[in-house]
TIKEVO-315851 format. One record per residue (C-alpha): x, y, z; residue in one letter. Coordinates in steps of 0.5 Angstrom, whole numbers, plus 2048, in hexadecimal, padded with zeros to 3 digits. Last residue first. Example, Ala and Ser with C-alpha at 12.3 -4.5 7.8 and 13.67 -1.06 7.14 Angstrom:
<sites>
@X->81B | Y->7FE | Z->80E | res->S
@X->819 | Y->7F7 | Z->810 | res->A
</sites>
This chain:
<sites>
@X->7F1 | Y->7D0 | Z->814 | res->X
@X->7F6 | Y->7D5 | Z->817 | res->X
@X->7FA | Y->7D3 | Z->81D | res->X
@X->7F9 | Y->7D9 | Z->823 | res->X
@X->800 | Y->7DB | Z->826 | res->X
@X->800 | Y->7DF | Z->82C | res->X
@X->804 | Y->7E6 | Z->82E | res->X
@X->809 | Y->7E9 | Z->833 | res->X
@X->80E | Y->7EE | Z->832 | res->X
@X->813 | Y->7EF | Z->836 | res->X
@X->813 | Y->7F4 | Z->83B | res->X
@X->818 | Y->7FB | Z->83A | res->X
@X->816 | Y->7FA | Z->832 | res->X
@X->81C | Y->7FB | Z->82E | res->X
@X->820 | Y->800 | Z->82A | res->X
@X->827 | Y->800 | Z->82A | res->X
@X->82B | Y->804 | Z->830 | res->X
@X->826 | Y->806 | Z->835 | res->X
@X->821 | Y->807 | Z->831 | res->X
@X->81B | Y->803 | Z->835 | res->X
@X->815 | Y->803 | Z->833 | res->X
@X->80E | Y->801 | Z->836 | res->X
@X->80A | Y->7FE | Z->832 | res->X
@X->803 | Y->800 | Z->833 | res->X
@X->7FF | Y->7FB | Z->834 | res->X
@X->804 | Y->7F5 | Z->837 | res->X
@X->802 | Y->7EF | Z->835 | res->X
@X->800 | Y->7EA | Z->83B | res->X
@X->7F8 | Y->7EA | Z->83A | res->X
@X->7F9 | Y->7E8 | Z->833 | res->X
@X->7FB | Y->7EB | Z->82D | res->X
@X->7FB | Y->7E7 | Z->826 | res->X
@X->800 | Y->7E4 | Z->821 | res->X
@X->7FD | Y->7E0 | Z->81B | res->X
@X->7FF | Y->7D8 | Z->81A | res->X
@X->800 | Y->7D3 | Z->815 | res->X
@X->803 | Y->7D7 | Z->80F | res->X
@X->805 | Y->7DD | Z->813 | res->X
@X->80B | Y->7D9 | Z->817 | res->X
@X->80E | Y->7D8 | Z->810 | res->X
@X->80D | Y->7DE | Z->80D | res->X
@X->810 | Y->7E2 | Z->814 | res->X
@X->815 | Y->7DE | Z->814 | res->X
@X->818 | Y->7DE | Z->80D | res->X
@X->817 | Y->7E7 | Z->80D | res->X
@X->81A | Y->7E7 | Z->813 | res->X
@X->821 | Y->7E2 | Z->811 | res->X
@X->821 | Y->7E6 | Z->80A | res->X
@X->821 | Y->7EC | Z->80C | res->X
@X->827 | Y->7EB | Z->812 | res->X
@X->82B | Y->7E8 | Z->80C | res->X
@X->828 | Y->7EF | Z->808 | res->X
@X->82A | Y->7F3 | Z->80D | res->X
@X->831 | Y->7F0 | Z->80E | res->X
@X->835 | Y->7F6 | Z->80C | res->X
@X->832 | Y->7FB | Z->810 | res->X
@X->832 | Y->801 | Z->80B | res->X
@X->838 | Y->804 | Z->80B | res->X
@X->83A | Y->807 | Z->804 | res->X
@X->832 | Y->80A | Z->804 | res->X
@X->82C | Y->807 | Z->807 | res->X
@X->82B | Y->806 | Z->80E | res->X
@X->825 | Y->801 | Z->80E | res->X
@X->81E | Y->805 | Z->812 | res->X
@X->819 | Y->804 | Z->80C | res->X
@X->813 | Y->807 | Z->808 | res->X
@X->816 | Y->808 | Z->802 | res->X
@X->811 | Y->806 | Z->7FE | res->X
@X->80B | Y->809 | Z->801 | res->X
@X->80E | Y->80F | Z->801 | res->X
@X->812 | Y->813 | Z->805 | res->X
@X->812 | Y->817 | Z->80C | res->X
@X->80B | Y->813 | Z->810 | res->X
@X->80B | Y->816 | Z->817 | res->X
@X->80C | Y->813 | Z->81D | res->X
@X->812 | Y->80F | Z->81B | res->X
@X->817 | Y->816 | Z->81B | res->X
@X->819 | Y->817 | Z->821 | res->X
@X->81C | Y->810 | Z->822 | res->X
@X->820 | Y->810 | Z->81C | res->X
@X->824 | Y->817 | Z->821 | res->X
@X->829 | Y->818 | Z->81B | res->X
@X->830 | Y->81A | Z->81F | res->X
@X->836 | Y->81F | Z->81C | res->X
@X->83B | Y->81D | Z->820 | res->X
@X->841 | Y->823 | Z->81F | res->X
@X->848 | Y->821 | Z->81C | res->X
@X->848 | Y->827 | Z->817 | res->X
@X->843 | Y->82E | Z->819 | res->X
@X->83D | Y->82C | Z->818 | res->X
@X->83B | Y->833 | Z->815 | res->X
@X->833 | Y->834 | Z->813 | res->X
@X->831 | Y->83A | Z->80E | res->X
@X->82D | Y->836 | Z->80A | res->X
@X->832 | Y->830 | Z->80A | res->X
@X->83A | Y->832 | Z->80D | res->X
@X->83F | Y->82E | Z->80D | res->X
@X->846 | Y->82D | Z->811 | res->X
@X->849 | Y->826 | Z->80E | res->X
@X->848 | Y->81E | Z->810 | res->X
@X->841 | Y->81F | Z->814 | res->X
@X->840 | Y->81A | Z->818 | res->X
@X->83A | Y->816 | Z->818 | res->X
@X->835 | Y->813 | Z->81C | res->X
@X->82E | Y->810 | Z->81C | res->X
@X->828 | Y->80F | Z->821 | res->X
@X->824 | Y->80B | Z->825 | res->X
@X->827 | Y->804 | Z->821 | res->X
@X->822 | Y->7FF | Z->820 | res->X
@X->81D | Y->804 | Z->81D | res->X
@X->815 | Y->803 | Z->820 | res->X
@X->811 | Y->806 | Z->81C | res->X
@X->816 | Y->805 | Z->816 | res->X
@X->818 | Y->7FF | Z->818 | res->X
@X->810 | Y->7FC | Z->817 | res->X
@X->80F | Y->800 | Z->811 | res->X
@X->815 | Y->7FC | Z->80D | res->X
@X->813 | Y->7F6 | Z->810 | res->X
@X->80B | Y->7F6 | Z->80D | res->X
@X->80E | Y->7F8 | Z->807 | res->X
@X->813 | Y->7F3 | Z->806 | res->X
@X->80C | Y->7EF | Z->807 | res->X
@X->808 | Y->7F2 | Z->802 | res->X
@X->80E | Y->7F1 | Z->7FD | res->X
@X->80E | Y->7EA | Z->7FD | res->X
@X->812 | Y->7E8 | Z->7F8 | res->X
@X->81A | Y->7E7 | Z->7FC | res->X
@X->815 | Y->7E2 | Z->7FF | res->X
@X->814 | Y->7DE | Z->7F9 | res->X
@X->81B | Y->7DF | Z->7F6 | res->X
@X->81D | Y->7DA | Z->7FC | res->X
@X->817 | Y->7D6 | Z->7FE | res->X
@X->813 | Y->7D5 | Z->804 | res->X
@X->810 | Y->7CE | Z->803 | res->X
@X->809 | Y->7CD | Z->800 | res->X
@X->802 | Y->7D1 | Z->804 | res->X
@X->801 | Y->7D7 | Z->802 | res->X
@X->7FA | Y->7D8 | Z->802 | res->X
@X->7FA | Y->7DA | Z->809 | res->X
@X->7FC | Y->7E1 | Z->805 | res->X
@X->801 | Y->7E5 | Z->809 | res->X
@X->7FE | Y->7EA | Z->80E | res->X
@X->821 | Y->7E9 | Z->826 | res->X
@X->829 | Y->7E8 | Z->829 | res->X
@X->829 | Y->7E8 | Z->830 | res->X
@X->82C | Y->7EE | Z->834 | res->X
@X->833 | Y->7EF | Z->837 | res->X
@X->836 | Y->7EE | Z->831 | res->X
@X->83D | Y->7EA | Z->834 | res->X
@X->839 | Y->7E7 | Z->83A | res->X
@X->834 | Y->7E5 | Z->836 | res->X
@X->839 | Y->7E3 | Z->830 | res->X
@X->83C | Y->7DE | Z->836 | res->X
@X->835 | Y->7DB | Z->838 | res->X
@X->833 | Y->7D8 | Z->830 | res->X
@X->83B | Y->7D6 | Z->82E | res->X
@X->83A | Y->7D2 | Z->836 | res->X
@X->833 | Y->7D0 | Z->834 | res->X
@X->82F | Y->7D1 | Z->839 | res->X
@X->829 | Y->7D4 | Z->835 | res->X
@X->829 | Y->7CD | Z->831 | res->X
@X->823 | Y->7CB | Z->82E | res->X
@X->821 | Y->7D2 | Z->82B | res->X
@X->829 | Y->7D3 | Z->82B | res->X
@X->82A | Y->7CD | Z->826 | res->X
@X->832 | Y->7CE | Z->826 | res->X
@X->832 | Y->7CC | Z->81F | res->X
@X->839 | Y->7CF | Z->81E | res->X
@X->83C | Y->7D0 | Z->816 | res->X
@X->83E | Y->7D7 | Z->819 | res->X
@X->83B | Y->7DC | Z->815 | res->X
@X->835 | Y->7D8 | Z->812 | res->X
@X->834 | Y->7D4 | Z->817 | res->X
@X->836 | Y->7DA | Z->81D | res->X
@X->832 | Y->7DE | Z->819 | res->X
@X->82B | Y->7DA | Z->819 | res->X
@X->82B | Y->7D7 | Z->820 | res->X
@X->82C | Y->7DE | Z->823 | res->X
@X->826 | Y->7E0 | Z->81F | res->X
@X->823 | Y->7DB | Z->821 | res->X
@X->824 | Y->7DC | Z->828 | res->X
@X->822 | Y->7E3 | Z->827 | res->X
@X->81C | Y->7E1 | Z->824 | res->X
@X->81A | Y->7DD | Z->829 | res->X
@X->81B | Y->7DF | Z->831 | res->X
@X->81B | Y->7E6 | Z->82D | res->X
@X->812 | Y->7E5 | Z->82C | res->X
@X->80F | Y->7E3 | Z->833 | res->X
@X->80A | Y->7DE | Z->830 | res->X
@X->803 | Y->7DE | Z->834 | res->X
@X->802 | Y->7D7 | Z->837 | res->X
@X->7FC | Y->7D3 | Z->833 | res->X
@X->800 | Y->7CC | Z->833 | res->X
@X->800 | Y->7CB | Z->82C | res->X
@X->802 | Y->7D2 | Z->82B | res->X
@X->808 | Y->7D1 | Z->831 | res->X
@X->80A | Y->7CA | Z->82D | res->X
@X->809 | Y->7CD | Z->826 | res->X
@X->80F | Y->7D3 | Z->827 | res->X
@X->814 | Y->7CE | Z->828 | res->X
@X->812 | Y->7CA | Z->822 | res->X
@X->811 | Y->7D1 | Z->81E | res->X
@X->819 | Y->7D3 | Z->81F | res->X
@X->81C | Y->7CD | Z->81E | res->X
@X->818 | Y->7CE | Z->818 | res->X
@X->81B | Y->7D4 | Z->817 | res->X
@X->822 | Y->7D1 | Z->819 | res->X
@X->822 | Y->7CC | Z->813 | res->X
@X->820 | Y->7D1 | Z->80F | res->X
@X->825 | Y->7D6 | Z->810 | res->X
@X->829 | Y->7D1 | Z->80F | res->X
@X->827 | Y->7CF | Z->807 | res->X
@X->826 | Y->7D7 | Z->806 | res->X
@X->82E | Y->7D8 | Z->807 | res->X
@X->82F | Y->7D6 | Z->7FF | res->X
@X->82A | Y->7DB | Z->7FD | res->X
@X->82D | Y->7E1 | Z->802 | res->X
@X->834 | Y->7DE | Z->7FE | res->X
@X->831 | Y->7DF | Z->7F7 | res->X
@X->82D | Y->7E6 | Z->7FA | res->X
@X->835 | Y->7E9 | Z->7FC | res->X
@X->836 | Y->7EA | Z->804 | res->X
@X->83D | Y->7E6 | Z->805 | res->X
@X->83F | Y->7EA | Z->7FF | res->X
@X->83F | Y->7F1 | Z->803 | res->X
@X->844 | Y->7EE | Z->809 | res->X
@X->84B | Y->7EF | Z->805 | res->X
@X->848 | Y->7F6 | Z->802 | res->X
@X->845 | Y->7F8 | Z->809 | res->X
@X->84B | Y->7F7 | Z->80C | res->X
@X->850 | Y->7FA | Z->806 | res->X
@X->84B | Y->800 | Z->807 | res->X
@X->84B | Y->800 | Z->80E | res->X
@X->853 | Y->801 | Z->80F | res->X
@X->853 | Y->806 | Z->809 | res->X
@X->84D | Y->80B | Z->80C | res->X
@X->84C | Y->80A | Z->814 | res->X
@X->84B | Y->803 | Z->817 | res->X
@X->845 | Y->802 | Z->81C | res->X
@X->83F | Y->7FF | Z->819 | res->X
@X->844 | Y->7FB | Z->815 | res->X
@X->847 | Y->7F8 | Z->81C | res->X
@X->84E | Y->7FA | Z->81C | res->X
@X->84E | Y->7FD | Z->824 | res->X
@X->84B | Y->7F6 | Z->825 | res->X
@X->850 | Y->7F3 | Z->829 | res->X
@X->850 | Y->7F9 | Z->82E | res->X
@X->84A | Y->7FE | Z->82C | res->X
@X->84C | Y->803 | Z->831 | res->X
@X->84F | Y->808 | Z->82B | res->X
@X->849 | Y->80D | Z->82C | res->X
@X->847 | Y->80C | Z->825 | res->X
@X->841 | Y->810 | Z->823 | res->X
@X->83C | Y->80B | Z->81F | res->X
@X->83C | Y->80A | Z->818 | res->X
@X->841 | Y->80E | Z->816 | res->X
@X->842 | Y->80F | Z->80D | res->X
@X->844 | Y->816 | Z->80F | res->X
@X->840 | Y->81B | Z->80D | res->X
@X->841 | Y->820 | Z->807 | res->X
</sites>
């Protein structure tokens, strides 16, 4: 009925007019499948180990300005890490942005993307393991709901494949056929269980769970020796920017408290 588009192809991608977000039918499904076991739980299991080592990169950084009691504006540390995390796995470069922001790789995809990359038990003390934190279904359902309310993407496309009609609705073939995710996050539209804004179907984003993995890691490793809270420099309401992906049009800023 649609065609299996993500985003309307304006043909002005350049190099990237094949990127598996943008490729239609057979060209992104040969993408897709070639791309797909990079993505798997055995190959999530063997990143883990890096991900590690740039998290606890991540909460030595975070430490220096939580000891000095300065507030924490939150992209300047988990989009490094983020960026750290991909460029290893994908690249098998350590640039260590959180240590290095001008690093030539580190100022070069800046330039590329136009924007930087982005209550658990205190009892939970040990070393953050792999299976134990695929477990932890409070803290999936913690994210989930944070990207329901506040979607990455502020709304979804499709192309129609074919001339339909649903209830007496023609979409005519070729038309766009948008979903404003946006709209919806004020009122609660499914269950408990399905509380989450990840595109599914044949195009889900195919790093969704690498990108899960990485959250739920840094989330459980800062937690077990800090708690998040406001200070004077947060912003309260957020205001938010849709322009393009969904941000926060200032950064947000909040304070580190160690856990006794």
């Amino acid at each position: 009925m649609f065609r299996i588009t993500l985003l309307q192809n304006f043909r002005l991608n350049g190099e990237l007019y094949d990127a598996v977000s943008i490729a239609e039918d057979d060209q992104w499904r040969r993408i897709r499948s070639v791309l797909s076991p990079s993505f798997t739980s055995g190959r999530l299991k063997e990143m883990f180990s890096i991900m590690k080592h740039h998290s606890a990169n991540l909460l030595g950084s975070m430490k220096k300005k939580a000891d000095k009691d300065e507030p924490l504006e939150m992209k300047e540390f988990f989009g490094p890490y983020s960026m750290d995390v991909v460029t290893s796995t994908a690249f098998s470069v350590d640039i260590d942005s959180l240590n290095n922001p001008s690093d030539p790789f580190v100022t070069n995809i800046k330039k590329m993307l136009k924007f930087d990359l982005f209550n658990l038990s205190s009892s939970l003390l040990g070393p953050v393991e792999y299976q134990a934190l695929m477990e932890m279904e409070y803290l999936d359902g913690v994210i989930n709901e944070s990207l329901r309310l506040y979607p990455i993407a502020p709304r979804l496309e499709r192309v129609a494949k074919a001339t339909v009609e649903i209830n007496g609705l023609v979409i005519p073939k070729d038309m766009v056929v948008m979903v404003p995710t946006w709209t919806f996050t004020g009122t609660l539209i499914c269950g408990p269980s399905q509380r989450s804004s990840n595109l599914r179907g044949p195009r889900n984003c195919i790093g969704m769970r690498f990108a899960l993995v990485m959250m739920r890691l840094a989330l459980v490793e800062i937690l077990q020796r800090y708690s998040f809270s406001v200070c004077k420099e947060t912003e309260i309401p957020l205001e938010m920017d849709i322009q393009g992906l969904l941000m926060p049009k200032r950064p947000i800023q909040l304070k580190l408290e160690a856990r006794s």
